[in-house]
C-alpha positions as CSV (number, residue, x, y, z in Angstrom):
1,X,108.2,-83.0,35.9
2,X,106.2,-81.5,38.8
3,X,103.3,-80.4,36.7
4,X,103.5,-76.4,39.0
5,X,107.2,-75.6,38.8
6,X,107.3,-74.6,35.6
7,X,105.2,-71.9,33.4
8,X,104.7,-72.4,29.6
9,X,103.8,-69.4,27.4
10,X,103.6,-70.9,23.8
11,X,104.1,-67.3,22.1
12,X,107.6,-67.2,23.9
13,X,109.6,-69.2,21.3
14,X,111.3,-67.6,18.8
15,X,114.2,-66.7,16.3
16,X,116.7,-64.0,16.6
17,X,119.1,-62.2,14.6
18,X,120.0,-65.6,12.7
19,X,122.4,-66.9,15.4
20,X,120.4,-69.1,16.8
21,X,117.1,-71.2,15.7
22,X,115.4,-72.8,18.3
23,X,113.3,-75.6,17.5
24,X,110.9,-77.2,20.4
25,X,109.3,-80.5,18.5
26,X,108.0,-81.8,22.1
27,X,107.0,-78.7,24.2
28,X,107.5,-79.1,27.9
29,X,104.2,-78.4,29.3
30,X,104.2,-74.8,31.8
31,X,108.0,-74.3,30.4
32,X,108.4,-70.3,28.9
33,X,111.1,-70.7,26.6
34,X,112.6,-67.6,24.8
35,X,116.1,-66.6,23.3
36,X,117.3,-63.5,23.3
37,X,120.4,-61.5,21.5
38,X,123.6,-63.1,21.0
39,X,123.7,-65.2,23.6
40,X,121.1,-67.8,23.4
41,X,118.9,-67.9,26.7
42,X,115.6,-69.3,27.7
43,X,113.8,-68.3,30.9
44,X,112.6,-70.8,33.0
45,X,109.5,-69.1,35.2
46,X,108.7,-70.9,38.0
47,X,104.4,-70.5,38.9
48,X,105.5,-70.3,42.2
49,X,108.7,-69.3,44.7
50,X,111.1,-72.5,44.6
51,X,111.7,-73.3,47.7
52,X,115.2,-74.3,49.3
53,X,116.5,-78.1,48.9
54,X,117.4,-80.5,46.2
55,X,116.2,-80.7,42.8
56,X,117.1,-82.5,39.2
57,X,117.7,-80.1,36.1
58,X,117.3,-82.3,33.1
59,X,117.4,-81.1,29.3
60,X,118.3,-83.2,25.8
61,X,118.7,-81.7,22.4
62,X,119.7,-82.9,19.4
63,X,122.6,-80.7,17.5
64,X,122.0,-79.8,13.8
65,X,124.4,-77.0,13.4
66,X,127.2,-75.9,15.5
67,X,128.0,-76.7,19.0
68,X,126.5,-76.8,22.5
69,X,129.3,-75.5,23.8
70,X,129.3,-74.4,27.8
71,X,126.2,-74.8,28.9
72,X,124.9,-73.1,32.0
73,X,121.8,-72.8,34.4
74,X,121.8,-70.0,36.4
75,X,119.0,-69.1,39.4
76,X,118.2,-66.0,40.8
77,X,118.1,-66.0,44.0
78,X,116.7,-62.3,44.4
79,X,119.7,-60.5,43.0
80,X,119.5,-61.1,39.7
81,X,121.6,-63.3,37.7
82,X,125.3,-63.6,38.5
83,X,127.8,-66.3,38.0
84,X,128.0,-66.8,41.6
85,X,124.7,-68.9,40.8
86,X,125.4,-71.2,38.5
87,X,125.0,-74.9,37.5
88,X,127.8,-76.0,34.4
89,X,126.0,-78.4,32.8
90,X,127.2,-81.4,30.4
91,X,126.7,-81.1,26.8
92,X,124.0,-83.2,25.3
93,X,123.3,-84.5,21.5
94,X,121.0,-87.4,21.4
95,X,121.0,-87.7,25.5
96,X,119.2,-86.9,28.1
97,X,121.7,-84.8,31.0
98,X,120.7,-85.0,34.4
99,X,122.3,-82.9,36.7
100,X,121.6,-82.7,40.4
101,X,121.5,-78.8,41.8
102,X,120.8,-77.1,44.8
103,X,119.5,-74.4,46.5
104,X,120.3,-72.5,49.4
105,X,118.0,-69.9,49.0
106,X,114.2,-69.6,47.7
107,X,114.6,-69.2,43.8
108,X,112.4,-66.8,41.8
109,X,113.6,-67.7,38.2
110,X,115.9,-69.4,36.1
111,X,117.1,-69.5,33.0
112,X,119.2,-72.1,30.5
113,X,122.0,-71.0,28.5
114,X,122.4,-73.7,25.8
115,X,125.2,-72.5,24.1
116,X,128.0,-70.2,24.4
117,X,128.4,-70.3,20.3
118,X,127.1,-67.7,18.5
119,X,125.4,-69.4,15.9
120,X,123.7,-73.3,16.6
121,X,120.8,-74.4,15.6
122,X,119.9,-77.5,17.7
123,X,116.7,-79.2,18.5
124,X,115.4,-79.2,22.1
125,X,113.1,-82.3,23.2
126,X,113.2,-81.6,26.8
127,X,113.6,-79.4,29.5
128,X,112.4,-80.5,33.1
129,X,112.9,-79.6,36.8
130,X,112.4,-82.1,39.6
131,X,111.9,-81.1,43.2
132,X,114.2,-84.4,45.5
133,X,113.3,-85.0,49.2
134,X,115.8,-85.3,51.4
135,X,115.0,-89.6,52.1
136,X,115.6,-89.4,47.9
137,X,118.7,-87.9,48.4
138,X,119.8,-90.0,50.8
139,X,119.1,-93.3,48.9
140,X,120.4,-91.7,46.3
141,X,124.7,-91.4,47.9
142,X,123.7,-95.0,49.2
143,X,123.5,-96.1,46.1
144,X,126.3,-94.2,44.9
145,X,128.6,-95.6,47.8
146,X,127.8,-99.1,47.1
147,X,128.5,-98.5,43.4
148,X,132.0,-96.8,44.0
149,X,132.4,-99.3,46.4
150,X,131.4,-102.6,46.5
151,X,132.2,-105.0,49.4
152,X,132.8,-101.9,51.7
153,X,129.2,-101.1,53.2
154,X,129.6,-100.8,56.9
155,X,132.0,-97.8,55.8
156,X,130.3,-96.7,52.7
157,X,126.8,-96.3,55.3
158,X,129.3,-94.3,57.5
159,X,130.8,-91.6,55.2
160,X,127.2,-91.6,53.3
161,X,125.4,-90.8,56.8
162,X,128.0,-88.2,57.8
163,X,128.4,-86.2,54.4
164,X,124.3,-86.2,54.6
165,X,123.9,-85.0,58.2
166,X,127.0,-82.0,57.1
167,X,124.5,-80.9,54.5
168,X,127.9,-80.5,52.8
169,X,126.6,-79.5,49.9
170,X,129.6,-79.8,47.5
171,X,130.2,-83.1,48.3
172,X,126.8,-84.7,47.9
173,X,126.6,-82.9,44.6
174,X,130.0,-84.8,43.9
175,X,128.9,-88.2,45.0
176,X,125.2,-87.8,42.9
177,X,126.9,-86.6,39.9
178,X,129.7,-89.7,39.9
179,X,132.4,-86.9,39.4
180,X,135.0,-89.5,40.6
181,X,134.2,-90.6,37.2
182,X,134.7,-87.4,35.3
183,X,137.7,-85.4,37.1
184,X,139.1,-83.8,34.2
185,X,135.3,-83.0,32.8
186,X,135.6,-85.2,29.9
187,X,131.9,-84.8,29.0
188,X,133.1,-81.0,28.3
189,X,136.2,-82.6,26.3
190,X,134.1,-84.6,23.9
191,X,131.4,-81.9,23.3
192,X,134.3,-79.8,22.0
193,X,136.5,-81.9,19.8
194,X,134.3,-85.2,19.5
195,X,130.9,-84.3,18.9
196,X,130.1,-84.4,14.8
197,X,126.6,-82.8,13.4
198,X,124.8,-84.6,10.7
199,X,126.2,-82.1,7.8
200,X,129.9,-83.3,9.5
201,X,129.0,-86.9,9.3
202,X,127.7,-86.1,6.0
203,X,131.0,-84.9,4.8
204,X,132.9,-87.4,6.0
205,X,131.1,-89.8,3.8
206,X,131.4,-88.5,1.0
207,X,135.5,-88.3,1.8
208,X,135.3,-91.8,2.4
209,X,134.0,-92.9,-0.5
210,X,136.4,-90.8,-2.4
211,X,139.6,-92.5,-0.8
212,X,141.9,-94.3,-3.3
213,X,142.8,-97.1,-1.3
214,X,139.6,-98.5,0.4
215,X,141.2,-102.0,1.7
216,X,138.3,-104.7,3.2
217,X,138.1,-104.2,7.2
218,X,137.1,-108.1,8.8
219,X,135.7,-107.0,12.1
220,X,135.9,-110.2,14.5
221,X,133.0,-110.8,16.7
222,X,133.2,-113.5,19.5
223,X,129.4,-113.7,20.9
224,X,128.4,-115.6,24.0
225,X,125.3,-115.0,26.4
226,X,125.6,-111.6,25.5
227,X,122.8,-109.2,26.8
228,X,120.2,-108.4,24.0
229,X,120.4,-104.6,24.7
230,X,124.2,-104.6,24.0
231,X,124.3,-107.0,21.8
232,X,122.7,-104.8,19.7
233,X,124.1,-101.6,20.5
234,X,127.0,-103.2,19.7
235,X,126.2,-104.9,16.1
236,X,124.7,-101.1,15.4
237,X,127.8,-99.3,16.0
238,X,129.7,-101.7,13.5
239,X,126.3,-100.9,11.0
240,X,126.7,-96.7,12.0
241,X,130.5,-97.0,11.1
242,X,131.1,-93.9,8.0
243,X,133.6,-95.8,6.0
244,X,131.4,-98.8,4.5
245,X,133.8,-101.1,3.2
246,X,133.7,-103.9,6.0
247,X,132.8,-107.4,7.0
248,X,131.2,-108.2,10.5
249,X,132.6,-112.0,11.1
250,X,130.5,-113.1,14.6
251,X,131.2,-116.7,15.9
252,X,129.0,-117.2,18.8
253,X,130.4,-119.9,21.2
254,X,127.4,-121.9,21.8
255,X,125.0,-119.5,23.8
256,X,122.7,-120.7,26.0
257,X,120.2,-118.2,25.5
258,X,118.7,-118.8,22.0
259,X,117.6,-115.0,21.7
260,X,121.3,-114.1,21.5
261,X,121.7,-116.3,17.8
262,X,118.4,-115.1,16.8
263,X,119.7,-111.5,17.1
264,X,122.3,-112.4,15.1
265,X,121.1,-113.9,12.6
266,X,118.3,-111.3,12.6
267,X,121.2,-108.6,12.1
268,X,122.7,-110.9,9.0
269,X,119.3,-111.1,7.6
270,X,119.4,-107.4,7.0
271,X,122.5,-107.6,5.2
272,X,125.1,-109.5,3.0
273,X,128.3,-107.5,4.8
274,X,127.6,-110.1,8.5
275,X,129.1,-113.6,8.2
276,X,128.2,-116.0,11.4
277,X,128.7,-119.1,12.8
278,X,126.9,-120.9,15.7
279,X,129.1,-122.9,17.3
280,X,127.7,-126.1,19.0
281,X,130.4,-126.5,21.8
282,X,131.7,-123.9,24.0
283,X,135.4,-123.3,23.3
284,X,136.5,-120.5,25.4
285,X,137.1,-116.9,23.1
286,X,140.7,-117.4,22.2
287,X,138.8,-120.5,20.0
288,X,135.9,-118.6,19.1
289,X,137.8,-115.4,17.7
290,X,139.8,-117.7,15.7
291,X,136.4,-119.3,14.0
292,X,135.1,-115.9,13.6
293,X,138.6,-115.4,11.9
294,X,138.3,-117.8,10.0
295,X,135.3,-116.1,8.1
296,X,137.3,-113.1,7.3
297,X,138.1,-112.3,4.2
298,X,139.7,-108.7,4.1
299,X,142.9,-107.4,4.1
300,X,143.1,-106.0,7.7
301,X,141.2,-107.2,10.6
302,X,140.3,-105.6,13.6
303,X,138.7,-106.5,16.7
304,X,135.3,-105.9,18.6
305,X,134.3,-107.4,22.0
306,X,130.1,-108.3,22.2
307,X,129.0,-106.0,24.6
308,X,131.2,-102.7,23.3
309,X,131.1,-99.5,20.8
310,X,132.9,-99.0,18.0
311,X,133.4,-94.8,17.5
312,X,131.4,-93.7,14.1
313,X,134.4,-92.4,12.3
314,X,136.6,-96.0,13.9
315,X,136.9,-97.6,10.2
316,X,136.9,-94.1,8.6
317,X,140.3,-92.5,10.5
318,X,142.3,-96.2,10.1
319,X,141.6,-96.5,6.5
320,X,142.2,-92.3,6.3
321,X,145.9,-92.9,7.4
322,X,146.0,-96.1,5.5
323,X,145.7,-93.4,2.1
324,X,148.9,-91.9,3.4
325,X,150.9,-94.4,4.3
326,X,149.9,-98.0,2.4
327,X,153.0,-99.2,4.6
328,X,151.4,-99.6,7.7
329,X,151.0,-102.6,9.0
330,X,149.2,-102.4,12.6
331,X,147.0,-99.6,13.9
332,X,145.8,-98.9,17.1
333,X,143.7,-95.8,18.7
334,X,142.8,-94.4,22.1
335,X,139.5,-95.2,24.0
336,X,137.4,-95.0,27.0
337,X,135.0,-96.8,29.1
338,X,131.0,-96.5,29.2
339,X,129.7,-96.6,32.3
340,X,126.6,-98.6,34.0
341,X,124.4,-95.8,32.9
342,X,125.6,-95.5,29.3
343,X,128.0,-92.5,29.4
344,X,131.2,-92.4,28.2
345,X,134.2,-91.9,31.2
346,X,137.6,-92.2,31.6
347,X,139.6,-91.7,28.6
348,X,143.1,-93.3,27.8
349,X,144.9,-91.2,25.5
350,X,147.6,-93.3,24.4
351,X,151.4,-92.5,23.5
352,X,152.6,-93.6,20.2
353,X,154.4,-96.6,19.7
354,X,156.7,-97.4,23.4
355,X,158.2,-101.3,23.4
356,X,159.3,-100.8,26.8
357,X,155.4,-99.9,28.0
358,X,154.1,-102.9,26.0
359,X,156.7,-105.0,27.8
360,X,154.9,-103.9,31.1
361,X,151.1,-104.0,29.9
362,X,149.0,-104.3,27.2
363,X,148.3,-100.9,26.5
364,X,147.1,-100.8,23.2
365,X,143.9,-102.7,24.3
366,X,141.6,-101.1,21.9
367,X,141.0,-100.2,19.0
368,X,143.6,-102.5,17.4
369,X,143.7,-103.0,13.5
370,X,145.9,-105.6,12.2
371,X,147.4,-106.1,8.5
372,X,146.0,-110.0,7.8
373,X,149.0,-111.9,6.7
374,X,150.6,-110.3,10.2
375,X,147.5,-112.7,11.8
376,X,148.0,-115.4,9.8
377,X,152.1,-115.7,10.3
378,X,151.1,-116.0,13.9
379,X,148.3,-118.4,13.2
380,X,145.8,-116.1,14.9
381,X,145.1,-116.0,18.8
382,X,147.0,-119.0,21.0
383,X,144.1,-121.7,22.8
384,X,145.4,-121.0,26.2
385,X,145.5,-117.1,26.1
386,X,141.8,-116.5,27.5
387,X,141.3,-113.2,29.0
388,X,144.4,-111.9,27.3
389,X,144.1,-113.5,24.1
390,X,144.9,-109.8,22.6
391,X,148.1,-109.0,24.3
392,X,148.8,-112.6,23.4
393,X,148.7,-111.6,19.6
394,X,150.1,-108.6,19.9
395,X,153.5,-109.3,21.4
396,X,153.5,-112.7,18.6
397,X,153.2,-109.8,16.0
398,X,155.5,-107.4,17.5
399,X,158.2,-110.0,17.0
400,X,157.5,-110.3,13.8
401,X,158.5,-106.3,13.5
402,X,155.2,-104.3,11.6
403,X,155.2,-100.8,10.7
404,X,153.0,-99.6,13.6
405,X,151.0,-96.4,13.7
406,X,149.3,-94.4,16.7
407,X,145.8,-93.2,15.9
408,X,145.4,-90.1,18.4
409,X,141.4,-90.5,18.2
410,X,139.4,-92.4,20.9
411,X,137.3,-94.7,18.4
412,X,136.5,-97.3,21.1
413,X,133.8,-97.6,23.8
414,X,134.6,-100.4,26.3
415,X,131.8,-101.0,28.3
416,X,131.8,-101.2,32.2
417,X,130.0,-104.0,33.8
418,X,131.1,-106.2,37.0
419,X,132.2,-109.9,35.0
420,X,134.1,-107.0,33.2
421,X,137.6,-106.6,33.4
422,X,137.3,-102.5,32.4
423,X,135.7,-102.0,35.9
424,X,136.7,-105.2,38.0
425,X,140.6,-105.8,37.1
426,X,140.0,-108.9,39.9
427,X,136.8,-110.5,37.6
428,X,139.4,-112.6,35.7
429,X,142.1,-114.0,37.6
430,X,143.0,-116.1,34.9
431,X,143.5,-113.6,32.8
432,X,146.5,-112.0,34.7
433,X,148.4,-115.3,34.9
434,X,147.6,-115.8,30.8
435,X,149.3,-112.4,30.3
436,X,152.6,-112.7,32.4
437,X,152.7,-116.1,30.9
438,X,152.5,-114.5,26.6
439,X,155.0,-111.5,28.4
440,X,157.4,-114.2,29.1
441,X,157.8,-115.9,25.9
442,X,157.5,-112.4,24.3
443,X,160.8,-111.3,26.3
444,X,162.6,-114.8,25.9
445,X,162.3,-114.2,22.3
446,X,163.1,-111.0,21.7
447,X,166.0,-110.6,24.3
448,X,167.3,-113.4,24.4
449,X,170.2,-112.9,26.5
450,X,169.7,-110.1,28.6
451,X,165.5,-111.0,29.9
452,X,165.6,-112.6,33.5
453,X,162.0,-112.9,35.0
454,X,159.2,-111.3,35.4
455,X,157.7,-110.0,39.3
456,X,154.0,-109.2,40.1
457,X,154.0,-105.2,40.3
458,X,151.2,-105.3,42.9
459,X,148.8,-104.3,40.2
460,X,146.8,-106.5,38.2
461,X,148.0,-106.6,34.4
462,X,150.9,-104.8,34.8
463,X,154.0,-106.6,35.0
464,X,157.7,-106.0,35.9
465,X,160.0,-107.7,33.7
466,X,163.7,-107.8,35.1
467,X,166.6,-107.7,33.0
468,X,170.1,-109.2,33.1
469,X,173.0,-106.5,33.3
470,X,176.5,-107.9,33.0
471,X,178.7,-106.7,36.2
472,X,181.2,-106.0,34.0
473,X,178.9,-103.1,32.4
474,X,180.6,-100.1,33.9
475,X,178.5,-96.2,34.6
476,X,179.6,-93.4,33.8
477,X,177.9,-90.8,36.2
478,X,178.2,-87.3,34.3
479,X,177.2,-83.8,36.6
480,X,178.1,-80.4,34.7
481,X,178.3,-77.6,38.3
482,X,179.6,-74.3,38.2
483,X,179.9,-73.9,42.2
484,X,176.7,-74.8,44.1
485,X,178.6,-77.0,46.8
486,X,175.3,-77.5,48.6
487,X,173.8,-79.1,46.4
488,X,176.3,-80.9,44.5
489,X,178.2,-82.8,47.9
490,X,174.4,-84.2,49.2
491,X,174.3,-85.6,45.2
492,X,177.4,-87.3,45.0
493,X,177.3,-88.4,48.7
494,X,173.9,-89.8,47.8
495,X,175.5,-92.2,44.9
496,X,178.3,-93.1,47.3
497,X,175.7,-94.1,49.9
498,X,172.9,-95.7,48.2
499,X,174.5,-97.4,45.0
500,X,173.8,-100.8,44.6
501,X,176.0,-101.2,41.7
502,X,180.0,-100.6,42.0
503,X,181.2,-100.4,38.6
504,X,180.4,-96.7,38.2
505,X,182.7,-93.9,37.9
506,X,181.5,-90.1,38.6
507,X,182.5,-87.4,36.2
508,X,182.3,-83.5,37.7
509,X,182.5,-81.0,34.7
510,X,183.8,-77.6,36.3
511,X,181.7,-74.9,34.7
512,X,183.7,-72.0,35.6
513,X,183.3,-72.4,39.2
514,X,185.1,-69.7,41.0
515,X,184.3,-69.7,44.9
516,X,187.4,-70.7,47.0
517,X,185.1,-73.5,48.7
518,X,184.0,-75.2,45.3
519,X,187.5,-75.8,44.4
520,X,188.4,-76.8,47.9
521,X,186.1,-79.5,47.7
522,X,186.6,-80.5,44.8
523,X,190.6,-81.2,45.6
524,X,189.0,-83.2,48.7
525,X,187.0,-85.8,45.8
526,X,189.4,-85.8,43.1
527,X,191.0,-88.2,45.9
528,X,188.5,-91.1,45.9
529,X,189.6,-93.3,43.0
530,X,186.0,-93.5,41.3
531,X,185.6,-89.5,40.9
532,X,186.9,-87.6,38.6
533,X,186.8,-83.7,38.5
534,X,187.4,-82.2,34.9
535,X,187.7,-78.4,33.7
536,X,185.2,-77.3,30.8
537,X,186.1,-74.2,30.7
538,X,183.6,-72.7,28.0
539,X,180.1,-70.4,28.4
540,X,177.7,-72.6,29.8
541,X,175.6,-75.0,27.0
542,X,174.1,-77.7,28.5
543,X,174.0,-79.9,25.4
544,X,177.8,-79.0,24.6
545,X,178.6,-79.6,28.6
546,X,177.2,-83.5,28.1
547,X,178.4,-84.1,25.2
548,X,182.2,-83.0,26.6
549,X,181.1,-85.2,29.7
550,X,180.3,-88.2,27.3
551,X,183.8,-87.7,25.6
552,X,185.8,-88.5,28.7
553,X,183.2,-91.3,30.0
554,X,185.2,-94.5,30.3
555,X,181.7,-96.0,30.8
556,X,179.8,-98.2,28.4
557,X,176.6,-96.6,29.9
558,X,175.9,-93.0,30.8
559,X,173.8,-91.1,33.1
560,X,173.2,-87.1,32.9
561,X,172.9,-86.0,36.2
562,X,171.9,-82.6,37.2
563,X,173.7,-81.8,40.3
564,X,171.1,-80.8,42.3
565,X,169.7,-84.5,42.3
């Protein structure tokens, strides 16, 4: 920090009326913190004027009780504070939030409103502003161009260059602050509903240990060349997990880099729960998850890739719904991604269980926990699935019908890196040819009659699979109306036009209709041999209409069609 922006008065900090205790471990030096009434505030008093131009606001605190919940900086600009000057700000708990602001005007003070809440006690380690030059700046969108970007730099220079030379402030801000990474503010989403305190984590502990069934989780590791930094990260998340009944089973394929087996054996040092094996010729990961496999010995196994995050509650909520249903057979959660700079992005909150979305990709992806003897049955992943070893394994056990149970929690962090597939779909080639080729044999077995092909959809893992449909299969095209000619001849005209398929029939259900034109037209249709107008004459009830529709259908398939279609 700029060792003049900010002025400290040590006297400043202090308690007030319960609702808040503020706690500064690591005093910012020249910061003036001070909180007063319900809402929590500390006043940032700049020694001198701040003058106009770009600046970084950074803070990190550490939650004990309660939540950062909306915070906000706001500047005054000579008018006193007003939300027309104010900075939203992520929530931080064990991070460090940078957020790029600027100003337009010459700022006299400012202050930081942690919390919205009216009680939290939190820990604050930092709290720094940072005048940018304009060249900064400007590297800075480079940067960010080339990231979003890559391969496009002629282009990327161009829209940089003109967004700078607009001074259009919204958009740099934009570009700086990644938004295209956070459009629906997920940072604020996890602050609110999945950010725990200590005394939370605490709790859940003590549930977990209390569960009555508390199955052995086998978490399979396959390792190679993995960098040290997430290796670790990674091997701690498993050793941060709240439910404690697991095995970490790591095969490393024969790394090159020696450091990556010494970490691991450092890590199985520590404890009996880690079983490893190096292996001394590289097999591909299909081979290698099947080793670490092979070293399980619980009831359930799940799956963990060497440079991601498992959640801290991940174990805990699968063996939670385990305790109400011991039926289940194969779990699966949301998750998100975890960007270059370690924050998470992009969530994918998952549906519950769809066979037709499977059939067109692997959406389950992670976190997947699998009943063992389901494994087994399918003798564990196939040699020639790499790069989608797991959908692979997934369709073999969805023929073999498990109980399967949607976990609405994200409890997986998939990191984002450039030999990744979470941020380049295009780093693995192989790996989209492996999955239509474990689609296929999915389909062939389990529709045997009526699955055709499958086509490229033009994006990579996601597949179209194409189905066989007898010609003899004939439609029955059901449209309740009650008048409404303009909008019910352009729908039926549309079917007549456009069909592809002949064997259809099209059933009008009169609703009552009373102008001289509807039934004038309808005389006018009732002559084409494929249309059919019938008289439901009863109050309208959409459900009753259909159903009345479905009664006279000659069809062996239906279609409810609004007639305004």
């Amino acid at each position: 920090m700029a060792p003049d922006i900010l002025k400290y008065e040590q006297n400043q900090i202090k308690e007030f009326n319960n609702f808040i205790d503020l706690i500064v471990k690591q005093r910012p030096e020249h910061l003036d913190c001070e909180c007063t009434g319900r809402d929590p505030q500390i006043h940032l008093l700049p020694n001198h004027p701040l003058k106009r131009g770009w600046y970084i606001f950074e803070y990190s605190a550490v939650q004990k009780k309660g939540r950062l919940n909306n915070p906000k900086l706001y500047f005054d600009t000579g008018n006193g504070y007003n939300e027309t000057n104010v900075i939203p700000l992520p929530a931080s708990n064990k991070t460090v939030v940078s957020e790029w602001v600027y100003f337009s005007k010459t700022v006299h003070r400012l202050r930081f409103d942690p919390t919205e809440d009216k009680f939290a006690i939190f820990t604050l380690h930092l709290v720094s502003l940072k005048k940018q030059s304009r060249f900064t700046v400007l590297k800075q969108l480079i940067n960010k161009g080339i990231e979003s970007a890559p391969g496009k730099g002629i282009q990327n220079y161009v829209n940089v260059i003109s967004t700078f030379l607009k001074n259009d402030v919204k958009e740099i801000r934009n570009k700086l602050k990644g938004f295209s990474n956070d459009p629906f503010k997920y940072r604020d989403w996890i602050n609110k509903y999945d950010t725990y305190t200590d005394s939370e984590i605490h709790t859940f502990k003590i549930l977990q240990s209390n569960f009555q069934y508390r199955p052995l989780i086998s978490i399979v590791l396959p390792a190679y060349n993995t960098p040290l930094e997430w290796l670790k990260e990674c091997i701690n998340s498993v050793f941060s997990q709240v439910y404690d009944n697991w095995e970490l089973c790591i095969a490393d394929d024969n790394s090159s880099n020696e450091n990556v087996k010494a970490s691991i054996k450092g890590f199985a040092e520590k404890t009996n729960k880690i079983k490893y094996v190096f292996k001394t010729v590289r097999s591909g990961i299909s081979a290698a998850s099947n080793t670490a496999l092979s070293l399980s010995s619980g009831e359930f196994i799940t799956f963990l890739d060497h440079d991601d995050l498992l959640h801290p509650l991940a174990l805990y909520r699968i063996v939670e719904s385990l305790n109400k249903d011991k039926t289940i057979d194969f779990l699966y959660s949301d998750e998100d991604k975890i960007d270059i700079s370690g924050r998470r992005i992009s969530p994918f909150f998952k549906p519950d269980w769809s066979p037709a979305l499977i059939a067109v990709q692997n959406y389950i992806a992670h976190l997947a926990c699998i009943r063992k003897s389901y494994v087994l049955a399918v003798d564990g992943f196939t040699k020639d699935s790499d790069g989608s070893q797991d959908y692979d394994l997934f369709l073999k056990i969805f023929n073999k019908n498990p109980k399967i149970q949607h976990l609405p929690f994200i409890l997986y962090h998939w990191r984002q890196h450039s030999q990744s597939t979470s941020l380049n779909g295009q780093s693995k080639p192989y790996a989209q040819l492996a999955g239509k080729a474990s689609l296929e044999k999915y389909l062939t077995k389990k529709y045997a009659d009526q699955f055709s092909h499958i086509e490229d959809s033009g994006h990579v893992f996601i597949y179209k699979p194409r189905f066989k449909f007898d010609k003899l299969n004939k439609v029955s095209i059901i449209i309740p109306t009650k008048d409404k000619i303009e909008y019910l001849k352009p729908c039926i005209e549309s079917i007549i036009k456009k069909s592809t398929w002949s064997n259809y029939e099209i059933l009008v259900l009169n609703n009552n209709s009373s102008e001289s034109k509807t039934h004038e037209y309808f005389e006018k249709i009732k002559t084409q041999k494929n249309i059919r107008v019938i008289d439901a004459s009863f109050s309208f009830n959409w459900s009753k209409l259909n159903n009345f529709g479905a009664r006279h259908a000659t069809g062996n398939f239906l279609i409810f069609l609004n007639n305004d279609i």
